[in-house]
Every structure is written in structure tokens, then in C-alpha cells.
C-alpha positions as CSV (number, residue, x, y, z in Angstrom):
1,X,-14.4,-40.4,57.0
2,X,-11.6,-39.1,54.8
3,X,-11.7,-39.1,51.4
4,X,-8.6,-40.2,49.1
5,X,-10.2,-38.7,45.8
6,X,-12.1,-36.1,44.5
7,X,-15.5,-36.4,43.9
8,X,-17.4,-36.0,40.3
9,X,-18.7,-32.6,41.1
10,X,-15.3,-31.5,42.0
11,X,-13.8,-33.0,38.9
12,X,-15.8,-31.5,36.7
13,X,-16.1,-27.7,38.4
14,X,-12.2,-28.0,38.2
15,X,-12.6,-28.9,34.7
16,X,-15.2,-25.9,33.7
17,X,-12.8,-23.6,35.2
18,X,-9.2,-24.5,33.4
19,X,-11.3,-24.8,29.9
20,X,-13.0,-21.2,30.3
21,X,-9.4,-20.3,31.3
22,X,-7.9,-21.7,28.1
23,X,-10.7,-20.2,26.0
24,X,-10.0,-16.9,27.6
25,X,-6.4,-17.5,26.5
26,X,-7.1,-18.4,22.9
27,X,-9.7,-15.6,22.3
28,X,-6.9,-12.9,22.6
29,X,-4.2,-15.1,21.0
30,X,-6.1,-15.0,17.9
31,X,-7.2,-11.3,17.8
32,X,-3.3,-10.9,18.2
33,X,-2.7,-12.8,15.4
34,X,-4.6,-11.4,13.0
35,X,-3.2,-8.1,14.1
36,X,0.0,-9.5,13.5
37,X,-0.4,-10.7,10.0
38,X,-1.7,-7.4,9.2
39,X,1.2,-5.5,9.8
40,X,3.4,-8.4,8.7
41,X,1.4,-7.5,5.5
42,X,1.8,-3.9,5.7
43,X,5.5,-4.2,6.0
44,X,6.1,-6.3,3.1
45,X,4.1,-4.4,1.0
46,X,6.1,-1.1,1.6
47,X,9.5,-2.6,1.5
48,X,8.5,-3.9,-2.0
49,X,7.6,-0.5,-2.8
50,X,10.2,0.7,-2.0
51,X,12.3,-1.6,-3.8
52,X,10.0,-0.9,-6.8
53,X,10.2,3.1,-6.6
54,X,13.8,2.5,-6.6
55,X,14.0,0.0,-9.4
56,X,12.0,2.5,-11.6
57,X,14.0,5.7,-10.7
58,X,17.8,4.2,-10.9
59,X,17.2,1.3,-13.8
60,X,13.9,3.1,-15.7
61,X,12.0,0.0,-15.6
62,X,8.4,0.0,-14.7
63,X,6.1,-2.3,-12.3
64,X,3.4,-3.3,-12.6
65,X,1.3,-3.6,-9.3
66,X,-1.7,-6.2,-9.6
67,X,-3.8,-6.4,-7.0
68,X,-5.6,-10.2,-7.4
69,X,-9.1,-10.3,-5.9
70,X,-9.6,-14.1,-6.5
71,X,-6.6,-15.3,-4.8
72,X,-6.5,-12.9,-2.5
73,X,-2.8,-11.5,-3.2
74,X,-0.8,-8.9,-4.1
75,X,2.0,-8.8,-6.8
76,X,4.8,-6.6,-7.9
77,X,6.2,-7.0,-11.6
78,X,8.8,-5.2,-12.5
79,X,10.5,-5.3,-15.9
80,X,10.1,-6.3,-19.6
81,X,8.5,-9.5,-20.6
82,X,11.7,-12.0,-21.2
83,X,13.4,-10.4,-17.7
84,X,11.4,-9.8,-15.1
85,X,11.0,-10.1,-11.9
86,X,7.4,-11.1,-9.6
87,X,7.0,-10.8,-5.8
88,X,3.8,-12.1,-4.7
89,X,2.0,-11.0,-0.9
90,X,-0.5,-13.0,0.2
91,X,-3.6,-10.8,2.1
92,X,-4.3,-11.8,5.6
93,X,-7.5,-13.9,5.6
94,X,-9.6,-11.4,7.2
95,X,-8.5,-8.8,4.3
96,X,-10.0,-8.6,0.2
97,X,-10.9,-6.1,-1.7
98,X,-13.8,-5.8,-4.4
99,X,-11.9,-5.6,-7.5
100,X,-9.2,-7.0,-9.3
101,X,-6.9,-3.8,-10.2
102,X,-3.7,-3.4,-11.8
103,X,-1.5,0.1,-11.4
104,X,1.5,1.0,-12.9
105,X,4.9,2.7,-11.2
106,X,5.9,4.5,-14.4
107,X,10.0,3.9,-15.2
108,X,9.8,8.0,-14.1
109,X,8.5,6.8,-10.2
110,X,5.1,8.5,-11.2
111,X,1.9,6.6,-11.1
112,X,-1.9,7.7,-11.4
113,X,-3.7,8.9,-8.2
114,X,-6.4,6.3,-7.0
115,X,-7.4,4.5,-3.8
116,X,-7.8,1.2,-3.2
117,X,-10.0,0.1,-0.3
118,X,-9.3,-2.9,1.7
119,X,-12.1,-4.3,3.4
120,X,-12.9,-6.8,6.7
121,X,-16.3,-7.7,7.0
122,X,-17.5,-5.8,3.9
123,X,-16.4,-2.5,5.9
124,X,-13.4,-0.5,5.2
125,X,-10.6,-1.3,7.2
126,X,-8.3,0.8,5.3
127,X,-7.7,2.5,2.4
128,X,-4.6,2.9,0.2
129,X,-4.0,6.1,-1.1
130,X,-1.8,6.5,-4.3
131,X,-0.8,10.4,-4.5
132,X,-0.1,12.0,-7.9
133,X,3.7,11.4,-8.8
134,X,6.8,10.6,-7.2
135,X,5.6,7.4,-6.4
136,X,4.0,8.1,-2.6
137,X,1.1,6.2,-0.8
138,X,-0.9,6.4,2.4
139,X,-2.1,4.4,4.0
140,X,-5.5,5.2,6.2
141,X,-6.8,2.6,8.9
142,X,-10.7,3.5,9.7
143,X,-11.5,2.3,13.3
């Protein structure tokens, strides 16, 4: 006898395998993501460094960098109270930090040597290291 459809165990073995497929798929899409938004992260952050170290060496105007446990962000103010200027970076989701902090890029491009841990999973996932004057950072990612 010939069949012209497919029977129910066939439909659904079919099935298993495209959706384990898919899930496959997705698993890695999101662990690319994340890795993505990270350095998307990573690169705003140092371009508005750099735009506040410059800021602070050519015009003498200090910034302020505050670093906003609660809502999870990152902002750059630079000037005097009446003119000023604010540039806000949201932290991935998978990123915080334990305190709310503020640091200061002297109008000179010097600011106070500290570090500032960043943490996934209530482990270190890196650490941001201001160096004693001229305005310099690094950045350590721990594995």
C-alpha cells in the first residue's frame, strides 16, 4: 500500500529534530550577544574618555564620572553647573557593580588612582583601573 502522508511518529521526530536545531541556533546567538553589548559598551566608554581627557586638557573643564549602581549606567559630566554637558552609557544587563561611585578628571587630565570592579554573576569580570595622573585607565578582563 502506498502512503500519501506522513505518519504521527514521523511528524513529530521531524519536529524534535528542527526545534533542538533552532535551540542550538539560539543558545550561541545569545552568548554572542551579550559578548557584543559588552564591547559595544567598552567602546563607548573609552571614546567618552577620550573626549573627556581632551575636554579637560584643551578647555580646563573638569568631568565628573558617576558610576550609577541603581540604574545600572554610566555618566560623564563635564563642565560647570549652568553649561554642561551629560553622556549617559547604559551597562549591559549581565554587568553591575557594588557601589555607586563618582570620580573626577581634574581640568589638569589627572584623576585619583582607584579600581572599579565590574561584576557578572557576583564574580569579577573585569576590573577598571584608574592610574595616577595623565588621565589613563586599564582595563583587566578575568576569565
Amino acid at each position: 500500500m502506498i502512503k500519501k502522508a506522513f505518519t504521527l511518529i514521523e511528524s513529530v521526530t521531524v519536529l524534535m529534530i528542527v526545534s533542538m536545531i533552532l535551540l542550538i541556533g539560539l543558545s550561541g546567538f545569545k552568548k554572542y550577544s551579550v559578548q557584543y553589548k559588552e564591547e559595544f559598551f567598552w567602546k563607548q566608554f573609552e571614546a567618552e574618555w577620550d573626549k573627556a581627557k581632551q575636554e579637560a586638557i584643551y578647555s580646563h573643564k573638569h568631568t565628573d564620572i558617576h558610576f550609577d549602581k541603581e540604574n545600572k549606567r554610566v555618566f560623564f559630566t563635564t563642565g560647570t553647573y549652568f553649561n554642561h554637558y551629560t553622556y549617559v552609557i547604559k551597562l549591559p544587563n549581565n554587568l553591575n557593580f557594588r557601589l555607586s561611585r563618582v570620580t573626577t578628571l581634574e581640568a589638569n587630565g589627572h584623576l585619583p588612582p582607584q579600581t572599579i570592579n565590574f561584576f557578572e554573576n557576583n564574580k569579577i569580570k573585569y576590573k577598571l583601573k584608574f592610574q595616577l595622573g595623565w588621565g589613563v585607565y586599564q582595563l583587566e578582563k578575568n576569565s
